[in-house]
C-alpha positions as CSV (number, residue, x, y, z in Angstrom):
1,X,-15.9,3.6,-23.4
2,X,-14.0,0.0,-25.1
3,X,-11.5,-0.7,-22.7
4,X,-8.0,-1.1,-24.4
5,X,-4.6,-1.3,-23.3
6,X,-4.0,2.2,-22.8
7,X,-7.6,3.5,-21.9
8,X,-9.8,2.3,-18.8
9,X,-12.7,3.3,-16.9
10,X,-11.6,4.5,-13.3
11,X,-14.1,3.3,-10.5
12,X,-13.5,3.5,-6.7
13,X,-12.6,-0.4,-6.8
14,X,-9.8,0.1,-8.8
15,X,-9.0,3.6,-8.8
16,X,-6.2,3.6,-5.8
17,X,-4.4,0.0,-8.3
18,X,-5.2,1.2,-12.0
19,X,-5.0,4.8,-11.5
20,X,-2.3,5.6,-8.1
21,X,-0.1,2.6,-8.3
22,X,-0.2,2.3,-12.0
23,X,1.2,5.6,-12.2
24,X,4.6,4.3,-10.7
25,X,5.2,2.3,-13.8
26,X,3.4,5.4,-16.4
27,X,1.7,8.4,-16.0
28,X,-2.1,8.3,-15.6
29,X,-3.7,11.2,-17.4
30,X,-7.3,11.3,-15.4
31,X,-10.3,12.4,-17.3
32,X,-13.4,13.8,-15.9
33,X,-16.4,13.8,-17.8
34,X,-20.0,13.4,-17.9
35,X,-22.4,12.4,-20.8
36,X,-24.8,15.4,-20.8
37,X,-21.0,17.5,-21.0
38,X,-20.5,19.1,-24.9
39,X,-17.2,20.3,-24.1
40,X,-16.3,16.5,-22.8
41,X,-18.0,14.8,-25.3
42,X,-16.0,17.3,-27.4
43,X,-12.5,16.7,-26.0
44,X,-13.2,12.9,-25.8
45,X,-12.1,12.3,-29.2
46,X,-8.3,14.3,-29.0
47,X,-7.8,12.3,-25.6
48,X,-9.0,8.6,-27.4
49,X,-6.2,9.6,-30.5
50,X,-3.5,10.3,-28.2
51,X,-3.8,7.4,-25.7
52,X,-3.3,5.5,-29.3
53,X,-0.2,7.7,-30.6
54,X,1.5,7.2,-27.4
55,X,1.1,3.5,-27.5
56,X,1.4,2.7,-23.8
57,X,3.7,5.8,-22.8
58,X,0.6,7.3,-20.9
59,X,-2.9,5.2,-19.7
60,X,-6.1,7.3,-19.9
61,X,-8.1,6.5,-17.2
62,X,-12.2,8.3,-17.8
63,X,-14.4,9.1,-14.7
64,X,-17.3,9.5,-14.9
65,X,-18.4,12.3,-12.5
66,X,-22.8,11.0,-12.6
67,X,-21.2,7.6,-11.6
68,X,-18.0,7.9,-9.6
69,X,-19.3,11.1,-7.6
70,X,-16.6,9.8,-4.6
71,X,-13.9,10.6,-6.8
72,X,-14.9,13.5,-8.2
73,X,-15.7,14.9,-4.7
74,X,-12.0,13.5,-3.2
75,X,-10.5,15.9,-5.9
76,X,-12.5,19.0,-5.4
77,X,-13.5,18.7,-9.3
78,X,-15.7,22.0,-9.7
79,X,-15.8,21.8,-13.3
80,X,-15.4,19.4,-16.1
81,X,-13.8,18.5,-18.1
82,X,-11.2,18.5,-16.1
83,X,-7.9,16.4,-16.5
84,X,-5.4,15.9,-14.0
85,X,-2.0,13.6,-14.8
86,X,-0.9,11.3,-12.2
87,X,2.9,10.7,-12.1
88,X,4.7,8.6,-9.1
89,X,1.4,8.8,-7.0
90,X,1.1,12.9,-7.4
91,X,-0.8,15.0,-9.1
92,X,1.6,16.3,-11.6
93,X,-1.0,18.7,-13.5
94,X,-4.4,19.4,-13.6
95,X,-5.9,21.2,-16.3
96,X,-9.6,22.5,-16.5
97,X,-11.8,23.0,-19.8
98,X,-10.9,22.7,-23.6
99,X,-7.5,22.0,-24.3
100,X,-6.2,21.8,-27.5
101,X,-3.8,18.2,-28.9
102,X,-0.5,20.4,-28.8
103,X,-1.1,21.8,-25.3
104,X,-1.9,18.1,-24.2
105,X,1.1,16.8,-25.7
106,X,3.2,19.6,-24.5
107,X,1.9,18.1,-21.1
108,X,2.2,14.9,-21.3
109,X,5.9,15.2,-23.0
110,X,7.3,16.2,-20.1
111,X,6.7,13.6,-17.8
112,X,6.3,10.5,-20.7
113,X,9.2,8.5,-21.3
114,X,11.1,8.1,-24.8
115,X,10.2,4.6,-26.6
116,X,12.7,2.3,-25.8
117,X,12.9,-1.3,-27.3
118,X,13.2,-3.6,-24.3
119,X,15.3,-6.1,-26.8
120,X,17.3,-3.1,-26.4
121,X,17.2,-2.4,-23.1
122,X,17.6,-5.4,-22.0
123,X,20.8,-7.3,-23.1
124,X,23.7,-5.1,-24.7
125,X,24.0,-5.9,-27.7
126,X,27.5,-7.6,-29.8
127,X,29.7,-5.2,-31.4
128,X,30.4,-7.4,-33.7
129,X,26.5,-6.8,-34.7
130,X,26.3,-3.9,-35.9
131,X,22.7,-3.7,-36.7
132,X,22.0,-4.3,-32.6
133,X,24.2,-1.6,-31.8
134,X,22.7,1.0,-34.2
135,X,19.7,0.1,-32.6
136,X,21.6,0.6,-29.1
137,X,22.8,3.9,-30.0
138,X,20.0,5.4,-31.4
139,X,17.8,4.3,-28.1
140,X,20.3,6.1,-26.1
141,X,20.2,9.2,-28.8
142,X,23.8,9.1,-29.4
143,X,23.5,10.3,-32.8
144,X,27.9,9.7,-33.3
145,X,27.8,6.4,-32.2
146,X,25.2,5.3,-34.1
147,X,26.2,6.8,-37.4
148,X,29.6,4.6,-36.5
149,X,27.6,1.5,-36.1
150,X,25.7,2.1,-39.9
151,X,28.6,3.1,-41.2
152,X,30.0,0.0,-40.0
153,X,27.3,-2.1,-40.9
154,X,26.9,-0.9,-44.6
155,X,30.5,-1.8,-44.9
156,X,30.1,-5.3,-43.8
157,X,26.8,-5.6,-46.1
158,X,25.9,-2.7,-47.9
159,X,22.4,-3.9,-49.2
160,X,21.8,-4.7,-45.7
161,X,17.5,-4.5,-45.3
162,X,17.9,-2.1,-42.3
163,X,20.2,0.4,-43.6
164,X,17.0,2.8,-44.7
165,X,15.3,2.6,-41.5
166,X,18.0,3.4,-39.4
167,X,19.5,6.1,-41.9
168,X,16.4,7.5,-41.7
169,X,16.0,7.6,-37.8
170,X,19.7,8.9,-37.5
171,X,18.5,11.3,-39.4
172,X,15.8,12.0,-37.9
173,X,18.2,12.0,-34.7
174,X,20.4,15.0,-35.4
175,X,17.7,17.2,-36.1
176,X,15.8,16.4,-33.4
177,X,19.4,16.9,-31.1
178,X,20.1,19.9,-33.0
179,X,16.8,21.6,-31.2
180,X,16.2,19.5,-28.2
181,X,13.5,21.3,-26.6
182,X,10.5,19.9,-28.1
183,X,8.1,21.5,-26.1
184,X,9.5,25.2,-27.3
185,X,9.4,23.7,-30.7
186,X,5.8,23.0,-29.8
187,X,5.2,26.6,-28.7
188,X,6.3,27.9,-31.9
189,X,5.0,26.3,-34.2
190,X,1.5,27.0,-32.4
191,X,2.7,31.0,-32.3
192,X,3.8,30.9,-35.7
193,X,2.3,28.3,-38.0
194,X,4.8,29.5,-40.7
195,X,8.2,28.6,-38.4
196,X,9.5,25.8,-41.1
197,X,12.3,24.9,-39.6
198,X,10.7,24.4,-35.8
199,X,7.9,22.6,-37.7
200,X,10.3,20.0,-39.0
201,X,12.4,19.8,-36.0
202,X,9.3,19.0,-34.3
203,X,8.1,16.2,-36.6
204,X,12.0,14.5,-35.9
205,X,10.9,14.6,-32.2
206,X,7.5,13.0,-32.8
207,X,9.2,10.3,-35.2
208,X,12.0,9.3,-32.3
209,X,9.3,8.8,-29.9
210,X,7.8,6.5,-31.9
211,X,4.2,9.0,-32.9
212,X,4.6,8.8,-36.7
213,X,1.1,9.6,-37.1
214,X,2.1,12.7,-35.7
215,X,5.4,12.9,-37.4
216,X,3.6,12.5,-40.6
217,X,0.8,15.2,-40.4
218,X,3.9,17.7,-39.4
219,X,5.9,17.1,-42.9
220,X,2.4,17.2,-44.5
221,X,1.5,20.6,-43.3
222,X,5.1,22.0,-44.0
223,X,4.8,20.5,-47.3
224,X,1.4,22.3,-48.0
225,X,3.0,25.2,-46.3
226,X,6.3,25.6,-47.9
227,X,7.1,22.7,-49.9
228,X,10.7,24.2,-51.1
229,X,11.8,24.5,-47.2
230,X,15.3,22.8,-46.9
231,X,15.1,21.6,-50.4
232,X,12.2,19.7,-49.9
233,X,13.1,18.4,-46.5
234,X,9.9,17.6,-45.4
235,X,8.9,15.3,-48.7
236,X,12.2,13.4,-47.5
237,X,11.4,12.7,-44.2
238,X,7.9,11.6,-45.0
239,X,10.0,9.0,-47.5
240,X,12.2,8.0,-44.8
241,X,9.3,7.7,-42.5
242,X,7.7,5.0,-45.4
243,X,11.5,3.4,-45.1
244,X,11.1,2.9,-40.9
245,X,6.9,2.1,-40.6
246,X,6.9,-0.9,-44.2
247,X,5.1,-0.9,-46.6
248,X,2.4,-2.9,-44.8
249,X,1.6,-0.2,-42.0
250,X,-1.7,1.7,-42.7
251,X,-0.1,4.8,-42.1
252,X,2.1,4.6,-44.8
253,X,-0.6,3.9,-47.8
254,X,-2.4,6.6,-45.9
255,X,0.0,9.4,-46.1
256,X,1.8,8.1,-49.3
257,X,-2.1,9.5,-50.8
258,X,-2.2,13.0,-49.1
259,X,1.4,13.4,-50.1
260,X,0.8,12.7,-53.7
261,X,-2.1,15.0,-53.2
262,X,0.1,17.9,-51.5
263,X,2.5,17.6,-54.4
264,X,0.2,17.6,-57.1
């Protein structure tokens, strides 16, 4: 496996650092695995796109059960693939087999934290900025506040560059406040495919953590599902999510395609 910021290999030299300390600062989602596995080899690929969604929120961390047999044996690992999430030096969950990408995210959402913008979280930011404390209020999901802070820098600069973006993630905000629960958003939309609205609400969710990717294929799917829903809510959102990514991000050029596609 190509070690990146968010994935590593787990060893016994650096298992009790990378792996049980680590998981102070993030949780540590644990797989175990072996090569001569189909069911890991498999999974493999679902685990590697969602240590990249989540951009940092969670570190995958791959044992290899022919190599690291200590490990394996420490946990009592009968069967693989088997993941277990570390949080705060515990083993939070530990889940054996297939799994599909909703039930993982369902799993990791509840112990990940939101995406906050350490210029944000670090100094508080000038009223008499407005932009800042949009920012500031949106981190915090106070959807009032940071409609006040727009509204107040639109009328100070109404062509302002930023006004899309954080229209769009205010947006984004009150329908994602509305139905706060996104794990029983999750749920449903897995019972039943055809739940618009939960679909959508969940897309808001995966925008406001930061997983546009995820965001993105949400709207797509409504949109090839029921195009009409909410007057075309979903073709909006994928617009406002073009405003917040640029022009220059991949995802955008990307999705811009199958939406043209989905509406054609």
């Amino acid at each position: 496996m190509s070690e990146s910021p968010h994935k590593i290999t787990a060893t016994m030299q650096n298992f009790m650092s990378d792996v049980v300390e680590a998981s102070v600062d993030r949780p540590i989602l644990v797989d175990f695995w072996a090569p001569w596995c189909a069911p890991c080899l498999a999974l493999m690929p679902t685990l590697d796109r969602l240590a990249e969604d989540y951009g940092g929120r969670f570190t995958l961390a791959k044992v290899n059960v022919d190599e690291q047999p200590e490990i394996a044996g420490h946990f009592q690992i009968r069967s693989i693939p088997t993941l277990m999430l570390v949080n705060q030096r515990e083993v939070v969950e530990s889940l054996v087999g297939g799994q599909s990408e909703q039930s993982l995210r369902s799993t990791l959402d509840r112990y990940v934290k939101e995406v906050v913008p350490e210029a944000v979280m670090e100094s508080e930011p000038d009223p008499a900025q407005p932009e800042a404390m949009a920012e500031r209020q949106l981190a915090r999901r106070d959807a009032k506040a940071a409609a006040d802070a727009i509204d107040a820098l639109a009328a100070d600069k109404a062509d302002h560059p930023l006004l899309p973006s954080l229209r769009a993630r205010l947006t984004f905000l009150e329908t994602a406040n509305a139905q706060p629960d996104a794990g029983a958003l999750r749920a449903a939309v897995e019972t039943m495919p055809s739940d618009s609205a939960s679909r959508h609400a969940l897309a808001c969710h995966y925008a406001l953590a930061g997983d546009y990717a995820s965001a993105l294929s949400e709207w797509l799917e409504l949109i090839r599902r029921d195009r009409n829903h909410a007057d075309g809510v979903a073709r909006r959102s994928m617009l406002m999510a073009f405003d917040v990514l640029g022009a220059e991000d991949p995802l955008v050029a990307a999705y811009r395609r199958k939406l043209a596609a989905a509406l054609n």
